[in-house]
C-alpha positions as CSV (number, residue, x, y, z in Angstrom):
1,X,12.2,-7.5,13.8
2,X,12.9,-5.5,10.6
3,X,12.0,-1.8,10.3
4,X,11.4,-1.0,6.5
5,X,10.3,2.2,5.3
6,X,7.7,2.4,2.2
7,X,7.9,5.2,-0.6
8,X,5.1,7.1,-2.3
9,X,2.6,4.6,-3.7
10,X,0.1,7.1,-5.8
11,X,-2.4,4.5,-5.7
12,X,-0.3,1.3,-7.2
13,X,-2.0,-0.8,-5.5
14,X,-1.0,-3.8,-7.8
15,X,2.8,-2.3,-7.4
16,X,2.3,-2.5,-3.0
17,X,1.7,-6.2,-3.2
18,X,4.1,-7.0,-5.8
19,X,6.4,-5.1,-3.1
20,X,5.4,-6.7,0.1
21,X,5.7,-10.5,-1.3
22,X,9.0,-9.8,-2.3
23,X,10.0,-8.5,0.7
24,X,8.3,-11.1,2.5
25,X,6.7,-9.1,5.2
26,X,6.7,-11.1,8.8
27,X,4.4,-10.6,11.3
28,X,7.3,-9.0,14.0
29,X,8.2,-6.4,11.2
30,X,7.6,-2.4,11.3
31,X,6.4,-1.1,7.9
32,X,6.3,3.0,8.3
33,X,4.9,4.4,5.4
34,X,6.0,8.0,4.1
35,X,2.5,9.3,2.8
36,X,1.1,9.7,-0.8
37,X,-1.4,6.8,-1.3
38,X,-3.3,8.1,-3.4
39,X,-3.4,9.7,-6.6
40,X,-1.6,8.4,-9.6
41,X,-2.8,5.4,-10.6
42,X,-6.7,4.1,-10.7
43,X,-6.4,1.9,-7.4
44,X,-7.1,4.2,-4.8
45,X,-9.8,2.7,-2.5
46,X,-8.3,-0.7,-3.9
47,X,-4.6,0.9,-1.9
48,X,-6.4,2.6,1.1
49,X,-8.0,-0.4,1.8
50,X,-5.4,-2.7,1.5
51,X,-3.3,-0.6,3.6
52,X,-6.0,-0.9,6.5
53,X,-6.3,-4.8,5.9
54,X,-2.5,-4.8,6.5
55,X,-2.7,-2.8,9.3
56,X,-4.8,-5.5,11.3
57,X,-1.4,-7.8,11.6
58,X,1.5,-5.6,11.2
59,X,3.0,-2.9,12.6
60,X,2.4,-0.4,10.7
61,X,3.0,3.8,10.6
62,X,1.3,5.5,8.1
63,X,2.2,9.6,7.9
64,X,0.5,12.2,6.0
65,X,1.4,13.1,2.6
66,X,0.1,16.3,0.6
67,X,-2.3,14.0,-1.8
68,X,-3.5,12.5,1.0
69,X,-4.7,15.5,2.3
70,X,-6.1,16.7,-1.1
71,X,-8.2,12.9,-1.1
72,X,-9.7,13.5,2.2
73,X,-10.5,17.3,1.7
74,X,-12.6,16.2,-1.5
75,X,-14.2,13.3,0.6
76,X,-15.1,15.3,3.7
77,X,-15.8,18.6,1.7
78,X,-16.4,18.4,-1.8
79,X,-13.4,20.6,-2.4
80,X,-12.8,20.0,-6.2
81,X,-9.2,21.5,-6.6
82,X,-8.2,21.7,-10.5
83,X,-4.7,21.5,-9.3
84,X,-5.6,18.9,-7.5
85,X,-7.8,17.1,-10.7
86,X,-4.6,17.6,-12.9
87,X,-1.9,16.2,-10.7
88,X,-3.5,12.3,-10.0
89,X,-6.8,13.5,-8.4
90,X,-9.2,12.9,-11.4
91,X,-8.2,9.3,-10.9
92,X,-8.6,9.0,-7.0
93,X,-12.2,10.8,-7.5
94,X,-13.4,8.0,-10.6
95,X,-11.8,5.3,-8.1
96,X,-14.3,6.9,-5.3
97,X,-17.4,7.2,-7.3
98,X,-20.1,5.0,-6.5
99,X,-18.5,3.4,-3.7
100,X,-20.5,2.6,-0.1
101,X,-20.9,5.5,2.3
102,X,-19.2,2.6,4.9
103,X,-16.4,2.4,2.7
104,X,-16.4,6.0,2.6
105,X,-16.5,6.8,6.3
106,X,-13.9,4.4,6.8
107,X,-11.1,5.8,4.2
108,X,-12.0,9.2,6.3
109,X,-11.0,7.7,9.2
110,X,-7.9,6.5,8.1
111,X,-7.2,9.6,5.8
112,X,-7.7,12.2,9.4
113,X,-5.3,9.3,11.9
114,X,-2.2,9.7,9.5
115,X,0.6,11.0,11.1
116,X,2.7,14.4,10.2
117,X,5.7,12.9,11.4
118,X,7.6,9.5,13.2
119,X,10.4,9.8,15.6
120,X,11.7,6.5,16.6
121,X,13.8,5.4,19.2
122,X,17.8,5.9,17.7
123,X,16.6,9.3,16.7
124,X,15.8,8.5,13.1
125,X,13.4,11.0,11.5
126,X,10.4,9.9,9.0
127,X,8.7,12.5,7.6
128,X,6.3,13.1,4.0
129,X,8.5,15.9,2.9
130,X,10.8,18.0,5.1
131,X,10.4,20.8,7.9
132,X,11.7,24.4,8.0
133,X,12.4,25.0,11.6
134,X,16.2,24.8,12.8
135,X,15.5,23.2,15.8
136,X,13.7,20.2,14.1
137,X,10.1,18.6,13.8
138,X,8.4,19.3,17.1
139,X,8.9,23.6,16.9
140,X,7.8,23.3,13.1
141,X,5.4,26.7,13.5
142,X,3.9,24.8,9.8
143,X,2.7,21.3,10.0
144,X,1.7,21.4,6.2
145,X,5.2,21.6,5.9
146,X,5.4,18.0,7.6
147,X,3.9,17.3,3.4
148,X,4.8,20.0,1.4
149,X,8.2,21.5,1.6
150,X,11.2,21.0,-0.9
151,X,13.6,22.7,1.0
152,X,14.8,20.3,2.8
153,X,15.7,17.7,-0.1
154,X,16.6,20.9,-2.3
155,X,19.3,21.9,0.3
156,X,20.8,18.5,0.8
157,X,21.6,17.9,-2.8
158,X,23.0,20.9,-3.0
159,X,25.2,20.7,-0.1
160,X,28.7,21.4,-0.1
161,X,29.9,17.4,0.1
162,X,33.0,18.7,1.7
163,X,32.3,19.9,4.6
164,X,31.2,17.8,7.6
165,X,28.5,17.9,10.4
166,X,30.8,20.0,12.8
167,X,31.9,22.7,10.2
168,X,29.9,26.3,10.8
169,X,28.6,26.4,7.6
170,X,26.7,22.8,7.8
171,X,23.2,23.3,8.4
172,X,21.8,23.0,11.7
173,X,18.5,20.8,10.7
174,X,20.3,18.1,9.8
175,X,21.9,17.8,13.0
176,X,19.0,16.9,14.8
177,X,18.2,13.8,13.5
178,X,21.2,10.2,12.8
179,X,19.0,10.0,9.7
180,X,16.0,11.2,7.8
181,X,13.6,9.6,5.5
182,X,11.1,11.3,2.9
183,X,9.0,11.0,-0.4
184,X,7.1,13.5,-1.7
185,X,10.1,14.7,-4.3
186,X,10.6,11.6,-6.7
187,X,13.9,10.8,-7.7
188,X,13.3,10.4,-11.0
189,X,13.7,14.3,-11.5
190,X,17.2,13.9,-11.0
191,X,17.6,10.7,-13.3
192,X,17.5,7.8,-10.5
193,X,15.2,5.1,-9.9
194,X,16.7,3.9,-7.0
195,X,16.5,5.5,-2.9
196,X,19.2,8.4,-2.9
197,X,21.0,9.2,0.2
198,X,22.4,12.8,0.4
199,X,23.9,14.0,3.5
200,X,21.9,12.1,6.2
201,X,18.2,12.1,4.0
202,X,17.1,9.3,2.4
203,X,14.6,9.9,-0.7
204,X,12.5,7.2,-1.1
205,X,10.1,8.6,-4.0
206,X,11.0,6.5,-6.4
207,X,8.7,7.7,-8.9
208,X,6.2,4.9,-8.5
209,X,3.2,7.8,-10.6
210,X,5.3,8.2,-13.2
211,X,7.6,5.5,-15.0
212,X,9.4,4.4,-12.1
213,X,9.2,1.8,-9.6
214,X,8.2,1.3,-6.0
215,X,10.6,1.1,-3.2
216,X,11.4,0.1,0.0
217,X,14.4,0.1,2.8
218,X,15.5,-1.8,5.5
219,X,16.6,1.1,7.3
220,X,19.4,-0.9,9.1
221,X,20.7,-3.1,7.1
222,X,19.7,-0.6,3.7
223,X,18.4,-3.2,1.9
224,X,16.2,-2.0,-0.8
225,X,13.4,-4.1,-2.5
226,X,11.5,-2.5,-5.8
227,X,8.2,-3.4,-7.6
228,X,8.6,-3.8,-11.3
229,X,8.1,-0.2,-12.9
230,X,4.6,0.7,-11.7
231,X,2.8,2.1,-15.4
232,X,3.8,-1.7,-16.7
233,X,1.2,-2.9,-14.2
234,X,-1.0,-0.9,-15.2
235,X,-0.7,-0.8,-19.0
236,X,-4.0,0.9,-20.2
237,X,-3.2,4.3,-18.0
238,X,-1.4,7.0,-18.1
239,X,-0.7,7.7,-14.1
240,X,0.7,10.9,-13.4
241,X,2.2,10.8,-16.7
């Protein structure tokens, strides 16, 4: 059994099954997915409900992600957020419109059973974004910061790379977990297209809504897989772009 983590998709559907089939997802794999389904790209309900499909044979986690939240708020309460419009929402709202009030209901459901955070069993974190609290996920006084916060990947690549776990000055949230694994930040902002590891946080925001790819990890064996770059598979849009 493989455990592979799953970036920020931002509704490239077409880019998600280019990904799976080239990983060649088994039935015994875990595919934990770190939020952001949504907004981006004009696939939306064609991504939500592949990702329930998928769901039916494989292991899968799906965790929360800021856009995610913004999708369901619209959908449950008409909350029409110009931020929300202007950063990929525009295009999960056109990819709503007209759809079945069963299909509806049913991306609800999914949208409000997403997960703020995944703590497996060798004490690797998975989480949309970060947390704030020093003493790690579960005394978070927060949880939008389970899908918000920069702090976390701002500190690490900022980090002293000289000093160690055990010297005073290291910071104590990272010490709570072998490894940690987010999105929400893409890469890209730092001229990658590939996961970065700094300290013991792996970014896997690849920039799949903009002009990068979309990635995935096996998180033992750090293999990575990509999609081509997600705005060739969709030619006539613009994405988050």
């Amino acid at each position: 059994m493989r455990t592979i983590v799953i970036g920020d998709i931002h509704s490239g559907y077409l880019a998600l099954k280019q990904l799976l089939e080239r990983i060649g997802v088994e039935k015994e794999d875990k595919l934990i997915f770190l939020g952001d389904y949504v907004d981006g790209w004009s696939s939306a309900v064609e991504t939500v409900d592949y990702l329930l499909d998928l769901s039916t044979t494989i292991d899968c986690v799906f965790l929360r992600g800021n856009h995610d939240e913004l999708v369901y708020d619209w959908l449950k309460d008409g909350l029409d957020k110009p931020m929300w419009l202007a950063h990929g929402g525009e295009a999960s709202k056109s990819s709503y419109t007209g759809q079945s009030d069963k299909l509806i209901e049913a991306h609800k459901g999914f949208y409000k059973s997403l997960q703020n955070y995944h703590l497996d069993d060798k004490n690797r974190l998975f989480v949309h974004a970060g947390f704030t609290n020093l003493n790690g996920v579960e005394f978070e006084y927060f949880s939008k910061m389970f899908y918000w916060d920069r702090t976390l990947w701002e500190m690490v690549l900022g980090l002293d790379t000289t000093i160690g776990p055990q010297h005073a000055l290291y910071p104590k949230r990272l010490k709570n977990y072998l490894e940690i694994y987010i999105g929400h930040t893409p890469v890209t902002r730092i001229n990658k297209t590939k996961p970065v590891l700094a300290a013991n946080v792996w970014n896997m925001d690849t920039g799949a809504a903009f002009k990068g790819p979309l990635s995935a990890m096996d998180v033992d064996s750090k293999t990575i897989w990509q999609s081509d770059p997600v705005y060739q598979l969709y030619p006539k849009e613009r994405g988050r772009n």
